[in-house]
TITORGU-288092 format. One record per residue (C-alpha): z, y, x negated; residue in one letter. Coordinates in steps of 0.2 Angstrom, whole numbers, plus 5000, padded with zeros to 4 digits. Each point is the difference from the previous one (the first is absolute). Layout:
# residues N
ZYXA ...
//
This chain:
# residues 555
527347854905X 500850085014X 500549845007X 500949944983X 501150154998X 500549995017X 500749834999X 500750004983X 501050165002X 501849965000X 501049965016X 501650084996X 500450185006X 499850064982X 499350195004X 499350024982X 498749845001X 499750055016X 499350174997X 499149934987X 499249875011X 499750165012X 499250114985X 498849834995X 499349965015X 499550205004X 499350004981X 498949845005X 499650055016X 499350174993X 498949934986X 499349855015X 499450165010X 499450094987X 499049874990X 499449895018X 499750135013X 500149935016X 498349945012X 500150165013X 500150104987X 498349964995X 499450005015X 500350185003X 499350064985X 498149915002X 500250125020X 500250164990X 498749974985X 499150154998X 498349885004X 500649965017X 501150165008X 500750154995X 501050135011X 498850115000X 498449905004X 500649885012X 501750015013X 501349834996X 500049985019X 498149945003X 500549854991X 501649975010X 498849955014X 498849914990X 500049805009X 500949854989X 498649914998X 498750134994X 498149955006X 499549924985X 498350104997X 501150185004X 499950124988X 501050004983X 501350154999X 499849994981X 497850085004X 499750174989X 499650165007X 498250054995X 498950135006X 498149995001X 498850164998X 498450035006X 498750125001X 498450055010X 498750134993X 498950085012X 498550054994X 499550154993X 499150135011X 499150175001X 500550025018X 501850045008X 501049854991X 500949905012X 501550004986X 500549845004X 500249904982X 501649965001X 501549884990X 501149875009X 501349904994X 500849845009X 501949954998X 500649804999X 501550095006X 499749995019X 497949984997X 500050165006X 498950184995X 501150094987X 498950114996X 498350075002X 499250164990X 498450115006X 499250004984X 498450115004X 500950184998X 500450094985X 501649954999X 500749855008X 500749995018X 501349895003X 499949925018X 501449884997X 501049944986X 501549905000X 500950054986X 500050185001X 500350045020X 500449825004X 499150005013X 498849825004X 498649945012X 500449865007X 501449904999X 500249845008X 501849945009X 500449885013X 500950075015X 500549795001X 501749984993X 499449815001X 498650044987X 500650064984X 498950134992X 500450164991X 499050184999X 500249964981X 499649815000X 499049984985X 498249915002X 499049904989X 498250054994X 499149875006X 498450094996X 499350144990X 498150084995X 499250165002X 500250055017X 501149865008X 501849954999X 501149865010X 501849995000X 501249855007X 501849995006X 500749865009X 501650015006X 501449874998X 499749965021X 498349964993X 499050145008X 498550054989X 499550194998X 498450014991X 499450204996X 498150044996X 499350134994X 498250084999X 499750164992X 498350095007X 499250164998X 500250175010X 502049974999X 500049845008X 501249854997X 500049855010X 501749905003X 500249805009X 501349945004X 500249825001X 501549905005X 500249835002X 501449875006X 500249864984X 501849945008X 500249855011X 500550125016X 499450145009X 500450174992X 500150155009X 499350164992X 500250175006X 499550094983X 500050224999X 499050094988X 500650144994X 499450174994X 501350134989X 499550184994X 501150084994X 499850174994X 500750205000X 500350075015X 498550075012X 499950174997X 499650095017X 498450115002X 500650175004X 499650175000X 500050004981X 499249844995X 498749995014X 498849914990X 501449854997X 499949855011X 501449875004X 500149814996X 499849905018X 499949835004X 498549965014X 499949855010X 498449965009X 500149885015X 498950055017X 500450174994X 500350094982X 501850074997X 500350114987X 501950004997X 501050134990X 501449944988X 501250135009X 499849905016X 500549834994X 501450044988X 501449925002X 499349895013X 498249875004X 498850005012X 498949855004X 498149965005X 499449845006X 498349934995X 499550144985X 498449994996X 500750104983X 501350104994X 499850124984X 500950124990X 499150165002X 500250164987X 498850134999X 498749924989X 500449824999X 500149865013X 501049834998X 499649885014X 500349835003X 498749935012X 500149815009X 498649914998X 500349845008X 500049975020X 502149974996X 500650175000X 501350094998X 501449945012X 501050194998X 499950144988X 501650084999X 500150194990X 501550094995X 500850124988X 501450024988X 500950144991X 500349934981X 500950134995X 499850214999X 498349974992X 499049865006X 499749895016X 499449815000X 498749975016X 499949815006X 498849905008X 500249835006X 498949905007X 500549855009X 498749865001X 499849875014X 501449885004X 499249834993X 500949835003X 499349894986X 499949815000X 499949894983X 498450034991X 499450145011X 499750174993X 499750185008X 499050164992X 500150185000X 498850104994X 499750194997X 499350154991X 500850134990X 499150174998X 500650114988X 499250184994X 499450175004X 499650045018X 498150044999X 499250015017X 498749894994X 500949884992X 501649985015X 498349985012X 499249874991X 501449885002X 500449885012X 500950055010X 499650194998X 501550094992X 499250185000X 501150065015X 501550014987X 499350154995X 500550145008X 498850165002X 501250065013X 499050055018X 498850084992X 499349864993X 498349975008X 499650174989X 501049934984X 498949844999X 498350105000X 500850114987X 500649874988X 498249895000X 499150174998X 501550054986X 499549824992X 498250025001X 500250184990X 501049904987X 498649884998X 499050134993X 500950114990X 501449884997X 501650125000X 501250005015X 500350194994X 498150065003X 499849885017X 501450115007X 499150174997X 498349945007X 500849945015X 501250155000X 498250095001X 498949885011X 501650055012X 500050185001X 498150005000X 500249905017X 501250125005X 499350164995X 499450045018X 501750005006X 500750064986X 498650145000X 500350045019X 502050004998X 499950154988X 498950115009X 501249975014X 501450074987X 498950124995X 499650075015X 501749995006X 500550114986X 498650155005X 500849995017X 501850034994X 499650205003X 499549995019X 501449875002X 501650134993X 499150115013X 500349905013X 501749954995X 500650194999X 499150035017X 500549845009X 501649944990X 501250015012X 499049895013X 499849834991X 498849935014X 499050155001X 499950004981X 499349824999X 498850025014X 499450164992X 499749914984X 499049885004X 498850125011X 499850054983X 500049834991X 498249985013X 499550164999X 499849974980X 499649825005X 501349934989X 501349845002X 501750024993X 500149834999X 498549954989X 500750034984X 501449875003X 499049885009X 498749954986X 501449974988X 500849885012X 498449895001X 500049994982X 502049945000X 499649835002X 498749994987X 501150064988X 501549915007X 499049834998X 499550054981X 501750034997X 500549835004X 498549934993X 500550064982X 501749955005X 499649825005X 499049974990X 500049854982X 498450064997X 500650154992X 501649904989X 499850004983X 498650115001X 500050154988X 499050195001X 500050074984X 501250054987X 502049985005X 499449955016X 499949804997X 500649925018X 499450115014X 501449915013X 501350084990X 500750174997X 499450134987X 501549994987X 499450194995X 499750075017X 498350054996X 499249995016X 501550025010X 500050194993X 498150025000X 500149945019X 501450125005X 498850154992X 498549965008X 500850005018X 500750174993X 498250064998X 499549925015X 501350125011X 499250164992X 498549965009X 500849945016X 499950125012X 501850025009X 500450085018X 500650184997X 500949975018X 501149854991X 500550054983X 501449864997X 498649884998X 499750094983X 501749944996X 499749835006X 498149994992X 500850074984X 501649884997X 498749845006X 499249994983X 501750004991X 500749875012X 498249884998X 500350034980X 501849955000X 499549845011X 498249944990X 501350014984X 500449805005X 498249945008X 498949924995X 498550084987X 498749955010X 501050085016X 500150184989X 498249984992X 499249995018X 501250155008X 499550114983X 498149955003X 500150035018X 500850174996X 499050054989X 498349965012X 500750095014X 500350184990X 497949964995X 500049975019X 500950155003X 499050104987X 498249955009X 500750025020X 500850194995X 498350044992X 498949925012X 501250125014X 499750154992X 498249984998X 500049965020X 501050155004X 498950114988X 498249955009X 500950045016X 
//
């Protein structure tokens, strides 16, 4: 049509007719492009379907580098994103629950863990989910620029039942990358990792792994939140690492040949264990700042360097273990992950504690009540030292008389004055110093026990009675906080204090206010066993003064 107006337009220099002819042939040209769109155009509206990419689920550039002439068995851009749930009930028991049911859902997008749910608690806890922190274990990548796959390439369910799942990508180089999945008991989930050369030449993988948690930022223990414990990565090769967020942010820090890694908070444990004779290449670990608020730790783990010929095929394999760190449970599995819980250097005492603590519970099956019998089993171990530390005081205070008189008589000689004092201590055979040293043999009992409760999953989710429904978390009325502070109160009216040093009565007066004001964000269980252990020392008290003056009287 074009064509005919063109050549039958007149040929004079007539400027009406040929504006006209002008006019025409852009009316014509608009209604052709309107009405027949041209081929590219097409073309660039099937890349942008909503089926294949969109801007936020996949970046254009990844299919900049994708080959020509595409492998013909890769995988189609225009797959749908699913997810696959599954669960694993552990049987009901009436001993310690293990606590380990849990919920897991698997992503096409990347065949990765997006999410996996403890389920055996009262409420839910959430070890990982996607959508909510964005944080995902583990995505696949190629370090290759020759190999084309994404993070986010999406993977075909090629199999799905009860407790297994199989996922496949091949790339457009024709390297296929097939996930399995097995979900076991106890936390468990085993991943293979399969990949296999279908193209006509060798292919060079160098393929990471790589694990994201992102969450808020790790709130420091300090003198007021002592009970809290940070976030750390550890990394086990011929030695076990424990590393703090503070010390990688904003920079890594590698390990050759890991035997694991995990994410390690204060109850829960997420490790990812090799299991084939293929390890790890390198684990690299490092932190960022997101923003004011939260921090995004990384873990990437890059596997062996394989070359792969046509047909051939290579496989990874290795375990994922993900829930509460019970001694018991972190020993059982292989290898042992029970060193990721820290009792701190008193831990030869804290292990005892927490299996007899365990045992208690078995019996009368509240965390609450096991923490006063042991509180009790403790000070009636103790009593000896904590009967022969008070008749010290106690005897130390009846000497303060004959003390004043040697300070008036020998004050101005401070040698003469200590040598004459301890003629005295022997003449009344007395040692000054045994009422401080039975308190410090019992400091590392009571230091273990402190980070026994501390440590400890056992007590999570565990209620007493009344408001008091998770022992690990502080009493939102400061009940026992208050009652704690109180009974140290009463415990200083029967301490006996040197007349020679009367600022200690400041300082023995102002401790139970400071102890209050710092129990206020601990722990219940941490304020149930001071308040117990309070309250058996003033019976304590009560029985040693008694037993004294009966002494004193027969003599």
């Amino acid at each position: 049509m074009t064509q005919y107006n063109m050549i039958e337009a007149p040929q004079g220099p007539d400027p009406k007719r040929l504006l006209l002819a002008v006019v025409a042939t852009s009316a014509v040209l608009m209604v052709y492009s309107y009405f027949f769109a041209p081929e590219q155009q097409v073309v660039v509206q099937e890349k942008t379907t909503p089926a294949q990419i969109s801007p936020e689920e996949k970046p254009s550039e990844i299919r900049a580098h994708e080959p020509i002439n595409a492998h013909p068995m890769a995988s189609s851009g225009s797959l749908p994103i699913v997810t696959k749930d599954f669960s694993v009930l552990e049987p009901v028991s009436d001993k310690t629950p293990e606590r380990t049911s849990y919920r897991a859902q698997i992503s096409s997008e990347g065949g990765l863990l997006s999410a996996f749910v403890l389920t055996g608690f009262s409420q839910e806890k959430f070890l990982w989910d996607q959508k909510l922190t964005g944080s995902s274990l583990l995505r696949l990548a190629s370090q290759n620029k020759l190999i084309t796959l994404s993070p986010d390439a999406i993977y075909e369910v090629v199999k799905s039942d009860k407790s297994d799942l199989l996922l496949k990508h091949v790339t457009p180089e024709g390297l296929s990358i097939e996930r399995s999945y097995e979900f076991l008991d106890r936390g468990r989930i085993n991943e293979s990792l399969v990949i296999k050369n279908l193209s006509q030449a060798p292919l060079k993988a160098e393929l990471t792994l790589s694990a994201v948690k992102i969450g808020n930022k790790n709130v420091e223990p300090g003198l007021m939140n002592p009970g809290v414990q940070s976030e750390t990565i550890a990394v086990k090769t011929d030695k076990y690492e424990r590393i703090n967020y503070a010390d990688i942010l904003d920079k890594t820090k590698s390990f050759n040949n890991a035997k694991y890694f995990a994410f390690d908070d204060q109850f829960f444990l997420s490790a990812v264990i090799p299991t084939s004779e293929t390890t790890f290449d390198r684990v690299q670990v490092g932190v960022t700042n997101l923003d004011e608020n939260r921090q995004e730790a990384r873990v990437e783990l890059f596997l062996k360097t394989t070359v792969l010929v046509p047909n051939e095929e290579s496989k990874f394999t290795h375990q994922f273990f993900l829930g509460p760190k019970q001694v018991d449970l972190l020993s059982s599995l292989k290898p042992p992950l029970d060193e990721n819980i820290d009792f701190g250097w008193f831990g030869v005492l804290s292990r005892p504690m927490l299996w007899l603590l365990v045992q208690i519970y078995n019996f009368v099956h509240n965390y609450g009540w096991a923490i006063i019998i042991i509180t009790f089993i403790i000070k009636l171990l103790t009593y000896p030292l904590t009967r022969k530390s008070f008749a010290s005081q106690q005897a130390m205070k009846e000497l303060q008389p004959k003390i004043k008189e040697l300070q008036t008589k020998f004050g101005h000689d401070r040698t003469l004055l200590g040598q004459k004092q301890m003629e005295l201590y022997r003449a009344e055979n007395i040692n000054p110093v045994a009422g401080c040293l039975p308190m410090l043999i019992q400091l590392p009992i009571w230091f273990a026990f402190f980070q026994m409760l501390r440590s400890s999953v056992e007590l999570y989710d565990q209620p007493f009675y009344w408001w008091i429904t998770d022992l690990t978390r502080p009493d939102q009325y400061y009940v026992l906080p208050v009652l704690m502070g109180l009974s140290m109160l009463a415990q200083q009216l029967l301490t006996p204090t040197p007349a020679d040093q009367p600022q200690m009565k400041y300082v023995m007066w102002a401790m139970p206010v400071f102890l209050t004001f710092i129990m206020l964000n601990m722990p219940c269980g941490l304020s149930l066993y001071i308040l117990t252990n309070n309250l058996l020392t003033i019976v304590q008290q009560i029985i040693i003064k008694k037993q004294v003056i009966i002494k004193q009287g027969k003599h």
